[in-house]
Legacy VTK file of the C-alpha trace (Angstrom):
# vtk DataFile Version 3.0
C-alpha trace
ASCII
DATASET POLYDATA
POINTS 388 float
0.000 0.000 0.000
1.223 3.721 -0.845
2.067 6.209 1.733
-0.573 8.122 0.233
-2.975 5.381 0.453
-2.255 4.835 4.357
-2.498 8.568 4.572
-5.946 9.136 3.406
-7.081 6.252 5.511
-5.489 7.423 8.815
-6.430 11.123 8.246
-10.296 9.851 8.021
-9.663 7.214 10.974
-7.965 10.433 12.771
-11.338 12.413 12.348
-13.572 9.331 13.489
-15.502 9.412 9.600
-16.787 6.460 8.199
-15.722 6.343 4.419
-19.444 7.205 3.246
-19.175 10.436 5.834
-15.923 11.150 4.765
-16.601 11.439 1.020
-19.748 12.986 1.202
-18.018 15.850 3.857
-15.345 16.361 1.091
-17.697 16.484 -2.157
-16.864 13.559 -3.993
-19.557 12.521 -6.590
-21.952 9.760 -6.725
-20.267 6.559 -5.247
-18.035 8.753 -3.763
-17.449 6.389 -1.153
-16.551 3.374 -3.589
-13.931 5.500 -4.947
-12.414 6.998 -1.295
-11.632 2.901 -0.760
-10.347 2.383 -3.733
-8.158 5.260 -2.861
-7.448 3.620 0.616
-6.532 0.208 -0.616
-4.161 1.806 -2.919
-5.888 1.415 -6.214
-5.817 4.345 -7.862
-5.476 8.231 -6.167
-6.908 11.677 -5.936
-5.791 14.584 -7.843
-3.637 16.822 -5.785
-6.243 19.010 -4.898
-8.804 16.371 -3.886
-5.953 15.194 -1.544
-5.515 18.510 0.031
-8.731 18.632 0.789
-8.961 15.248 2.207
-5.950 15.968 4.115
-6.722 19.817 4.894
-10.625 18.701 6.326
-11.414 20.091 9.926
-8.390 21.147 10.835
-10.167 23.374 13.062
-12.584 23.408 14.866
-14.352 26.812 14.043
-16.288 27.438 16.849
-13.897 25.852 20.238
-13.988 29.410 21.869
-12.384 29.816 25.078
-13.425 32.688 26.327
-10.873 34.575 29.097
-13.410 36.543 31.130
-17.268 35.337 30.096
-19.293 37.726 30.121
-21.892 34.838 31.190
-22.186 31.288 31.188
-24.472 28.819 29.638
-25.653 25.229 28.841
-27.027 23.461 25.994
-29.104 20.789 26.287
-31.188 18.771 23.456
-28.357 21.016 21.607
-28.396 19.195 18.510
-25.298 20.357 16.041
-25.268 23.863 17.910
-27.613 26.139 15.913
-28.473 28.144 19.394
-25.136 27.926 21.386
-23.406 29.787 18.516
-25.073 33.370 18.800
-24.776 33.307 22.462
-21.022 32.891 21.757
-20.599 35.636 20.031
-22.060 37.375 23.051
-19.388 36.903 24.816
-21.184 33.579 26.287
-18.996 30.952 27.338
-20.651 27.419 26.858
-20.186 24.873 30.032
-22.439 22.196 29.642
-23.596 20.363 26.722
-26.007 17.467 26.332
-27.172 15.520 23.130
-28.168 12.266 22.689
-27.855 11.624 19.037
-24.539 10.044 18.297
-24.458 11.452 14.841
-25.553 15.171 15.809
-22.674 14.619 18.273
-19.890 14.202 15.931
-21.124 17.189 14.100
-21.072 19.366 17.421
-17.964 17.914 18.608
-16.478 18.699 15.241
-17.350 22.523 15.368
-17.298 23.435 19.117
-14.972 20.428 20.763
-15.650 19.541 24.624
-17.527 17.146 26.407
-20.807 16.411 25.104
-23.178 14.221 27.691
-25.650 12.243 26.342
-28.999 11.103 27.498
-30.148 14.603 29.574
-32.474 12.058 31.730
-29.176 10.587 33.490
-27.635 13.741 34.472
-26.398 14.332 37.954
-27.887 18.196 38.128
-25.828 18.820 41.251
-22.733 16.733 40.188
-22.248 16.792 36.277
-23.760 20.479 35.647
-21.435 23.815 36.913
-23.176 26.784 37.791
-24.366 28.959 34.626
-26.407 32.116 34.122
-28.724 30.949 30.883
-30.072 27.532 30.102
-30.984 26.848 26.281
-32.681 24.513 25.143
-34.470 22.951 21.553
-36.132 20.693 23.538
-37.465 17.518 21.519
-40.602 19.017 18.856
-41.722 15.666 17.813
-44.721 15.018 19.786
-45.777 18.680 19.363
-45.453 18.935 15.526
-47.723 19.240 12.362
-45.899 15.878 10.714
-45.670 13.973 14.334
-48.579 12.078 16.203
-49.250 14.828 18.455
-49.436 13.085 21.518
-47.513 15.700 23.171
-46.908 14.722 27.102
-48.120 11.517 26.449
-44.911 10.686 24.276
-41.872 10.021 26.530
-40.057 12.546 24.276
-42.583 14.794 25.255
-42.266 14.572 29.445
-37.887 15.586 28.502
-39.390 19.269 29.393
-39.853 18.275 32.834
-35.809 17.672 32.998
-35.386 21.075 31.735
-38.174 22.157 34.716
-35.795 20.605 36.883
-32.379 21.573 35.740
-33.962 25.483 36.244
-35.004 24.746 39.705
-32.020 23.107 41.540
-29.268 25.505 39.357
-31.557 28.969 39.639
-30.240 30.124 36.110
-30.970 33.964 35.489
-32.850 33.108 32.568
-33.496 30.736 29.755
-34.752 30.299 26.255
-36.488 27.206 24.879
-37.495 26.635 21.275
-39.952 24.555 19.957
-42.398 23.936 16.701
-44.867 26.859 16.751
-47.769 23.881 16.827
-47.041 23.785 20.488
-48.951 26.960 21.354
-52.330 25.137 20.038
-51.400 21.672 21.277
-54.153 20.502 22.895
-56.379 22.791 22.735
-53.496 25.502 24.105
-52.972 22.967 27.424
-49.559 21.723 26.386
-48.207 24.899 26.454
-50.540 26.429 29.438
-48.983 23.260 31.621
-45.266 24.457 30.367
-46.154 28.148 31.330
-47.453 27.374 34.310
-44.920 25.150 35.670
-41.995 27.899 34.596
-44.311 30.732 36.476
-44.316 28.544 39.509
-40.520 28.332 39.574
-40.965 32.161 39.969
-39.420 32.856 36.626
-40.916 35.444 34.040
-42.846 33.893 30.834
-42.638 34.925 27.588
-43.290 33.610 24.047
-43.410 34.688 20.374
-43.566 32.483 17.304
-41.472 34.089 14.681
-40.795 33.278 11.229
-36.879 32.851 10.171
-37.898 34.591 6.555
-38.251 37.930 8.101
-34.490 37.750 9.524
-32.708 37.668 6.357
-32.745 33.647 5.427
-35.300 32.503 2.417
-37.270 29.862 4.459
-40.670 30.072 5.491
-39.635 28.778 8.853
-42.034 29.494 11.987
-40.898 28.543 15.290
-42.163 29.086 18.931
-39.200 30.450 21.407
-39.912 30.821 25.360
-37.849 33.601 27.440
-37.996 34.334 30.991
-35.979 35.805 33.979
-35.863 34.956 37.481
-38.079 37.243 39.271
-36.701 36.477 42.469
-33.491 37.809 41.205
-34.207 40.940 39.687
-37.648 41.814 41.350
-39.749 41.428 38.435
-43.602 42.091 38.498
-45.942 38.623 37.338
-46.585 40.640 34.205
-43.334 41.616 32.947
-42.819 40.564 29.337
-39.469 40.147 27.545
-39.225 42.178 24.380
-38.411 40.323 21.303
-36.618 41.473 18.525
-38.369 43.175 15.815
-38.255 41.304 12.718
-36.184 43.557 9.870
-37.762 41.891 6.976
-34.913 42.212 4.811
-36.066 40.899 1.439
-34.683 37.451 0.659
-34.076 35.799 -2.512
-33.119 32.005 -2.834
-30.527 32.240 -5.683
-28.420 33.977 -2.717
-27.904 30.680 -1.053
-27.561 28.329 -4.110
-23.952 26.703 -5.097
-23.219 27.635 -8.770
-21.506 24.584 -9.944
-23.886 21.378 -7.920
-23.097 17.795 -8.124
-25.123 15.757 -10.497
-26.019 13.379 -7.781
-28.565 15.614 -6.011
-30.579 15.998 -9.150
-33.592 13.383 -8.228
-34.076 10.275 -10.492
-36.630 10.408 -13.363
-38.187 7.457 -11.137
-38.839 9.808 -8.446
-39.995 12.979 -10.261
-42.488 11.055 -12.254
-43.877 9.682 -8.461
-43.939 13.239 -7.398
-45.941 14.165 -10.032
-48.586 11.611 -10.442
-48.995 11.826 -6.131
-49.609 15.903 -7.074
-52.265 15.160 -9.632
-53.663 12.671 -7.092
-53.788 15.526 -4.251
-55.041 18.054 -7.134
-57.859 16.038 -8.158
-59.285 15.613 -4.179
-58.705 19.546 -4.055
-55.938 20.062 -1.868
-52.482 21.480 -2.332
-50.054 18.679 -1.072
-47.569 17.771 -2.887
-44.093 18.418 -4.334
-42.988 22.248 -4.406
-40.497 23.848 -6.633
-38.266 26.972 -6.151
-35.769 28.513 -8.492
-33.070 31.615 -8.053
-36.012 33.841 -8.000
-37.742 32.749 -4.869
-38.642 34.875 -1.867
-38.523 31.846 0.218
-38.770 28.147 0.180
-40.822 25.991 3.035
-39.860 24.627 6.042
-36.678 22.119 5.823
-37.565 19.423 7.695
-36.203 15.769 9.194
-37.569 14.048 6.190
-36.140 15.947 3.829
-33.230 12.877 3.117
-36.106 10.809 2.302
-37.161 12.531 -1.395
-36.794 16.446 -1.056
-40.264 16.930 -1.628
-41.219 19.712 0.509
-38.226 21.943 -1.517
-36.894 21.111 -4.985
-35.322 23.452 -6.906
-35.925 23.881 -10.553
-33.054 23.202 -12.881
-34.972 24.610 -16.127
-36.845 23.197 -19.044
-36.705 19.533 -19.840
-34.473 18.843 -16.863
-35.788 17.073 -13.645
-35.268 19.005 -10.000
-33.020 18.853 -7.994
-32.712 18.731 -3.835
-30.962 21.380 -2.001
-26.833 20.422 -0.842
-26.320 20.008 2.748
-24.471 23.295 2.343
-27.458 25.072 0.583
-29.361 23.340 4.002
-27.168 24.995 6.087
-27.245 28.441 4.621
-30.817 28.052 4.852
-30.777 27.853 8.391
-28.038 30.674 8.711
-25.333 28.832 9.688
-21.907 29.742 8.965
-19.802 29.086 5.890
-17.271 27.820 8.603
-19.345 25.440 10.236
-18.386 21.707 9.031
-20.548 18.995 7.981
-18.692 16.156 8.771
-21.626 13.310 8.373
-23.119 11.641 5.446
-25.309 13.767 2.826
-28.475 11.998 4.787
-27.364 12.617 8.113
-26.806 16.226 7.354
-30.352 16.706 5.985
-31.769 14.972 9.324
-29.459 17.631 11.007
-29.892 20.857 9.490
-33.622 20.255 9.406
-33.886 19.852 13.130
-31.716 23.119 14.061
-33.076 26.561 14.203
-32.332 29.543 12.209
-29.100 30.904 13.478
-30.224 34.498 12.700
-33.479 34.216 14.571
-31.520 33.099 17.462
-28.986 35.460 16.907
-31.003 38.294 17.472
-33.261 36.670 20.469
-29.577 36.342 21.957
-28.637 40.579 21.722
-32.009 41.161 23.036
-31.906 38.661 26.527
-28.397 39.918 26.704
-29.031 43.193 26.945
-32.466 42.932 28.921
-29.807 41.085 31.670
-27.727 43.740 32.065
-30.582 46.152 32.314
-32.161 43.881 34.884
-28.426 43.470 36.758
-27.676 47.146 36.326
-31.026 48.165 38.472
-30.640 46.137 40.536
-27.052 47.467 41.918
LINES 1 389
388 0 1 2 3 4 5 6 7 8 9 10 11 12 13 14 15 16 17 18 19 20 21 22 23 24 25 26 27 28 29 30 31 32 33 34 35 36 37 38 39 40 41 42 43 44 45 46 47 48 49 50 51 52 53 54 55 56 57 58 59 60 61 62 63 64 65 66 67 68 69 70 71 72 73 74 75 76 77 78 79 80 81 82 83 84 85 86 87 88 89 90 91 92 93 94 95 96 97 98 99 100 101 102 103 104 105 106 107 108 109 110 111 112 113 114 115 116 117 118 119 120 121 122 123 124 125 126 127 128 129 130 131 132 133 134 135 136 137 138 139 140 141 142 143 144 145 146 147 148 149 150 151 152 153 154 155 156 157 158 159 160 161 162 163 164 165 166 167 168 169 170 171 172 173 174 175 176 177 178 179 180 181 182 183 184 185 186 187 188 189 190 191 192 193 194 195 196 197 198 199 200 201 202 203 204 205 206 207 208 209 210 211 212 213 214 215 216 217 218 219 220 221 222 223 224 225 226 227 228 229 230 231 232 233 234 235 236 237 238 239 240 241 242 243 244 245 246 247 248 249 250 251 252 253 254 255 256 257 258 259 260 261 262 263 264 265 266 267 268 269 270 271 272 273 274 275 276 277 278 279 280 281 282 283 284 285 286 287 288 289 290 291 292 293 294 295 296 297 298 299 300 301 302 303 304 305 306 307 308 309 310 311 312 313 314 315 316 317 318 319 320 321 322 323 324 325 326 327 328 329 330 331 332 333 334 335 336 337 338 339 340 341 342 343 344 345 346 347 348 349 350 351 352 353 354 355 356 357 358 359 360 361 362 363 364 365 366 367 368 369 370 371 372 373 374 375 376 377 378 379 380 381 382 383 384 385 386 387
């Protein structure tokens, strides 16, 4: 075997990538992965820029900040690949507890941000394995409360993880916290769901506020609506039962979807003539019973495309992108995924094409969050300042 051959294999064994991950974090075309261990077993090799990219891939970890003298402190549970701790970083936040239980969302936060992740939040030691901090975040699990779910809400085990949050807040007496969830979670129930959450905050003495706001009015092209919680301790800063966090005000800068598109996209995420002509026939079927499910497509010109979710690995359906006349669609890269949540050109995808798409359309839009963050940042030292 070459000492190129061993070197491409130890640099991907180095970064803990399967072959599949590794080839599909580093661009290669369809059968990528075929080709990366043909590479590895010494048949054949990369050009020399395909090496240096192989061999140049996460050197860094973009997003390990050590912060000297925090300005706060925080923790991130049900923190999936980071979409929320990264604004509060920029804050001036230093991160001090993390907890996810996907093993795959894992690697892709360990990858970007480095430290110790915990996994399953429900075997936590509060007192033990969490440090003191100043703001708890937390995505906490959306599946039982969401439009594609079951909605079975508290009665899905997923659904009772808020109750871990409930008590994380209670024994540590953060300052304040912000939870994010699927806007459906305000109606769940007929509004209990969330009047049980509210209620159980409120008796922790903590402020309660909520707005559902959509990530196309903060300068991404997704029609993304989301739910996010805020509230302070009112023991701490003397707060009256009504006060009521203000949330940013949405600029509404205009959006256009050809600002988040690669120019030059693999073949391989243009969808099979198999799987367009199924798209189309289940469209006609929805058509003719009078609704409007179905496949969507979006080109350069779009204002904004719907909600990325979960599923989208499965067959893009909810956003394809329109490669012109007599050519089929196309899904969205797990880079165009990522710029459609807001997230960094730095941050790495170091998982397989499907795992990404699972990933990106779980997270939240970084530049909701990012201004949520300037707002409960500033609101603290407010509070903290009046109180002296």
């Amino acid at each position: 075997m070459s000492n190129l051959a061993i070197d491409i294999k130890n640099r991907r064994e180095e970064l803990g990538l399967t072959v599949k991950e590794m080839a599909d974090s580093i661009g290669l075309s369809k059968d990528g992965d075929r080709v990366l261990r043909l590479w590895e077993s010494g048949n054949g090799r990369p050009d020399k820029r395909v090496f240096r990219r192989i061999m140049s891939f996460a050197d860094n970890r973009p997003f390990a900040k050590e912060v000297a003298a925090p300005t706060f402190k925080f923790i991130d549970l049900f923190a999936g690949i980071g979409g929320i701790r990264i604004p509060f970083q920029e804050q001036g936040g230093q991160c001090v507890f993390t907890s996810e239980w996907d093993r795959f969302a894992q690697k892709t936060y360990q990858m970007n941000f480095g430290g110790e992740i915990y996994g399953d939040i429900t075997e936590v030691n509060i007192s033990e394995d969490i440090p003191d901090f100043d703001i708890l975040l937390g995505g906490f699990p959306c599946q039982p409360f969401s439009q594609a779910g079951l909605h079975k809400g508290f009665a899905d085990t997923r659904g009772t993880l808020f109750f871990n949050i409930e008590e994380i807040i209670a024994e540590k007496r953060p300052k304040a916290f912000l939870l994010e969830n699927v806007k459906q979670l305000k109606g769940h129930d007929h509004g209990r769901t969330y009047k049980v959450i509210e209620e159980h905050l409120k008796n922790l003495d903590y402020t309660v506020s909520s707005a559902v706001l959509r990530a196309g009015d903060f300068g991404v092209p997704q029609n993304r609506e989301r739910i996010y919680i805020v509230g302070f301790d009112r023991e701490r800063f003397n707060l009256p039962k009504d006060y009521q966090f203000a949330f940013p005000v949405p600029p509404k800068t205009p959006t256009r979807l050809g600002d988040i598109l690669e120019k030059n996209v693999d073949p391989k995420y243009t969808i099979s003539e198999k799987l367009y002509e199924g798209h189309k026939r289940r469209k006609e079927e929805h058509k003719k019973k009078g609704n409007g499910f179905g496949f969507s497509l979006f080109n350069e010109d779009s204002e904004y495309t719907n909600t990325l979710s979960a599923r989208y690995y499965k067959d893009g359906s909810e956003i394809l992108i329109d490669q012109g006349e007599n050519k089929r669609p196309r899904k969205l890269t797990p880079r165009e995924c990522a710029r459609l949540q807001g997230f960094p050109e730095s941050f790495i995808i170091p998982v397989s094409d499907t795992r990404a798409y699972k990933q990106f359309g779980n997270s939240v839009a970084v530049p909701v969050i990012r201004a949520i963050a300037k707002n409960m940042i500033n609101t603290l030292e407010d509070l903290e300042n009046s109180n002296v």
